[in-house]
N, C-alpha and C positions, 0 to 999 in steps of 0.2 A: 547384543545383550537382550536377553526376555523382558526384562522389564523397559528397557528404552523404547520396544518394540510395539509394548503395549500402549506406551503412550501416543500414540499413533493412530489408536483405534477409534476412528469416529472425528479423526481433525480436518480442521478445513485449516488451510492456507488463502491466506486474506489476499497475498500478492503473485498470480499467476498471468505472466503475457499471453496472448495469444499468437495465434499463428494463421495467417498472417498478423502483423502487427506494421510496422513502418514500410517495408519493400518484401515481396518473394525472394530478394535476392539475398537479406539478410539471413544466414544459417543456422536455420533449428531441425534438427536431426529428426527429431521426436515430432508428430503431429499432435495436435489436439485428442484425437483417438488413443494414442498413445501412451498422452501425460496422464488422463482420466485413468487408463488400465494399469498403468505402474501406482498412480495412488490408489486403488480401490484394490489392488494386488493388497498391498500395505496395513487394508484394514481402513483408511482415511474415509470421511463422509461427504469432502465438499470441496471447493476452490473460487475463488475471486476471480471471475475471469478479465482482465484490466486491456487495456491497447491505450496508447497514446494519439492513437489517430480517431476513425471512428466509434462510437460508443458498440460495446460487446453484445448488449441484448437480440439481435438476432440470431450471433451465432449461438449462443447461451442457451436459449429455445431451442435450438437444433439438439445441441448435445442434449440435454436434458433431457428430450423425446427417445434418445437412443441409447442412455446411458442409465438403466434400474440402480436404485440404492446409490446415488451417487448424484448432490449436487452444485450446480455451476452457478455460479451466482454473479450475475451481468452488473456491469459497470458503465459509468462514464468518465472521462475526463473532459477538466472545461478547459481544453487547449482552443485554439482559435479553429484550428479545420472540422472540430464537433458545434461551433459558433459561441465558445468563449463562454466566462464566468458569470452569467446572467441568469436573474429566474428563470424566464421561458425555458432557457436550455433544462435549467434542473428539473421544473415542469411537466416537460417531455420525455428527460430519459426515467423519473420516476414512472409516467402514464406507460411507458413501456415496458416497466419492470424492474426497474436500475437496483439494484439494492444494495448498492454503495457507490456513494459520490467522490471524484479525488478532484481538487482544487489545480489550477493549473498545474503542471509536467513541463514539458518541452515550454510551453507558452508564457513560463514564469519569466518573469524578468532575473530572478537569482539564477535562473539553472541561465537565462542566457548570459550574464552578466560573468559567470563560474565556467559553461563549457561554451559556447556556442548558438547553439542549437542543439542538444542531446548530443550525448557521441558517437549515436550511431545512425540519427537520422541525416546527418552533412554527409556522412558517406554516401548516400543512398540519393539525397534529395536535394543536388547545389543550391536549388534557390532557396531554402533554408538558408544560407548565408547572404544571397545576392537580389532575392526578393523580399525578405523581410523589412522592415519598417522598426525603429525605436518603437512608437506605439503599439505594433503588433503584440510588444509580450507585455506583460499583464503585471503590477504591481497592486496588492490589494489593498493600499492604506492612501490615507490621502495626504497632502500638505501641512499638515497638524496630527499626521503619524496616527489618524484615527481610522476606523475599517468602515471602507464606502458601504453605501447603502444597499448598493447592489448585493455584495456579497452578504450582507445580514440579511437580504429574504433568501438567499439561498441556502444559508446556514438555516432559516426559520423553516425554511420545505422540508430541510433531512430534520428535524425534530417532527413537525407536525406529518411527517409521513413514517417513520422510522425505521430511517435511513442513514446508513452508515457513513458519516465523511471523512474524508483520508486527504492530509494536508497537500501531500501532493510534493511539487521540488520549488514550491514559495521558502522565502528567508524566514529565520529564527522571530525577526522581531514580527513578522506579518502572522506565522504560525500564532505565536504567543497571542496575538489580539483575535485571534481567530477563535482560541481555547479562553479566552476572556468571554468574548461577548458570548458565546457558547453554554458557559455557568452562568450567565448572569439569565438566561432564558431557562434556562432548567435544559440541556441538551448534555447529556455526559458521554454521545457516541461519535467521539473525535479521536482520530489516533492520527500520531505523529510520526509523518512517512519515512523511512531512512532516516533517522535524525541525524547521524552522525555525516552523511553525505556529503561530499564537497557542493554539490547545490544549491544544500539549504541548511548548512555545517550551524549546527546547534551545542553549545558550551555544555556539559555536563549541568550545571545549576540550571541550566533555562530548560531543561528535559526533566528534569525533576519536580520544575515548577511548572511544568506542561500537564507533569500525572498529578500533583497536586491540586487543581482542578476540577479533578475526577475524571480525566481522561485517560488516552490508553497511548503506550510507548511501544514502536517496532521493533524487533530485534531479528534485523535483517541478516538472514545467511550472506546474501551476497556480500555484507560488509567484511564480512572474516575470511573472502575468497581472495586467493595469492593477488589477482589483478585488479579488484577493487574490496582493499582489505580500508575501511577508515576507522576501524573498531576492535575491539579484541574479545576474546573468549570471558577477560577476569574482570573487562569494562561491563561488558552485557550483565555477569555477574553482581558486580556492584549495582546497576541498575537493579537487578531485581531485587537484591536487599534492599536500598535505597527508598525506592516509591512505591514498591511489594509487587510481589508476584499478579496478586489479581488488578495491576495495571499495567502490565507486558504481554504479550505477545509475540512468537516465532513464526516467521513469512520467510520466503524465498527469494522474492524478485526473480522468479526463474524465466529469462531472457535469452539467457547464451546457448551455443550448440555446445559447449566444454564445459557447462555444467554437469555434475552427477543429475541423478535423478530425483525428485523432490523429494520422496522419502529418504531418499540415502540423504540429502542437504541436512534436512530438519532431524535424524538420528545421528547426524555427526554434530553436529550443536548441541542437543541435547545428552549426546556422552562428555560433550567435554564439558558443558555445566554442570553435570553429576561431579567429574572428577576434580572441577573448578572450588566445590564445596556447596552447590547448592543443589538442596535436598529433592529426593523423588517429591513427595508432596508439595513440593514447591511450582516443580518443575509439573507439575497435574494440572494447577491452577493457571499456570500460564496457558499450557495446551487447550484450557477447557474454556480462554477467554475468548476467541472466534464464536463460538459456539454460544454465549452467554450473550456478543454481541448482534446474534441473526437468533437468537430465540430458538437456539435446537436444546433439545432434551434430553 
């Protein structure tokens, strides 16, 4: 459809892996090269370039150099092999370029508590399960369920630099205090990773009292994908009635080699919200919130 089409023109996707990202051995079909030219085929302006291992900014500068009309926008995650959820870290991949921070991934104590270790880094990397330590992953509240200090300068870096932070696969209640101390500093560029994710499985009320905040809510394709479906077409829907359009957002997680192509992910979501009942103008405002949050025009 022409108009699903349009909506397209000029989006970024906030959650795009790279490649490499955990091992060469895990299979993505499509290069770097590749994803850029299928989105910029599309009309699309830009992408979040994310890895759970080392932080994106180098390769992000590369593409960036070889890619016209078309930007990448480098990430970090504070998993423990980028050296974990600490200013310096955040610090550093800011002075680098970072233009969006995600709170622990793999390194969370929920995602290890829920999967493992990621479900696809044990494949790839045994000591994930046999070298790891309880300590290793990262819980960010303390014994009186308040948010350590550490992590409020790091929260204070992405405001005072302004920089995007992405909860990442921390629990509901850790998120929530994150989007707490977050309003209470005047910081409103917080969005909430997957929310529905078995990780960091977030109740419908506590996602709505996330955007209530003034933050922003994911509405991840991969969630409505046969093999990691935790959401539905008419739940995203109700979301974006619920806490409105201009606090949602459509991303990818594009990671698998049996994914479609990012524009086909995010026009197949977006026809089934048109057909769900939620309106082209709706569905603009969502598209146009990436772009609202990196200051494009």
């Amino acid at each position: 459809m022409k108009d699903i089409e349009s909506l397209l023109h000029g989006a970024i996707d906030m959650h795009v892996h790279a490649y490499p990202d955990v091992s060469l051995n895990h299979p993505q079909h499509r290069t770097n090269d590749d994803v850029i030219a299928q989105c910029r085929e599309a009309g699309m302006g830009g992408l979040v370039l994310k890895t759970h291992g080392w932080p994106s900014v180098g390769l992000a500068h590369q593409l960036n150099s070889e890619h016209d009309d078309f930007t990448v926008y480098p990430s970090a995650s504070l998993n423990t092999v980028a050296g974990g959820p600490h200013p310096w870290v955040v610090e550093m991949a800011i002075e680098m370029g970072c233009k969006m921070i995600w709170l622990p991934t793999w390194s969370a104590a929920s995602d290890h508590e829920h999967t493992g270790f990621g479900v696809i880094a044990e494949k790839y990397i045994p000591r994930c399960k046999t070298g790891m330590r309880e300590q290793d992953f990262y819980y960010l509240l303390d014994e009186k369920g308040q948010l350590l200090e550490e992590i409020k300068e790091c929260i204070v870096l992405c405001r005072d630099h302004d920089v995007v932070l992405g909860t990442g696969h921390i629990s509901a209640e850790e998120s929530f205090a994150v989007g707490r101390f977050a309003q209470e500093i005047g910081f409103d560029k917080v969005c909430l990773t997957h929310p529905s994710s078995s990780c960091s499985f977030n109740q419908f009320e506590q996602i709505k009292a996330f955007a209530q905040m003034g933050h922003y809510i994911e509405l991840c394709a991969l969630n409505v994908a046969p093999m990691y479906t935790s959401t539905t077409i008419e739940e995203m829907g109700r979301m974006i009635k619920e806490v409105g359009a201009d606090h949602c957002y459509i991303s990818t997680d594009h990671f698998f080699d049996w994914t479609p192509s990012i524009p086909q992910q995010i026009y197949q979501v977006l026809g089934c919200l048109l057909d769900a009942g939620i309106s082209y103008e709706e569905l603009q405002t969502v598209m146009d919130t990436p772009k609202l949050l990196f200051g494009v025009k």
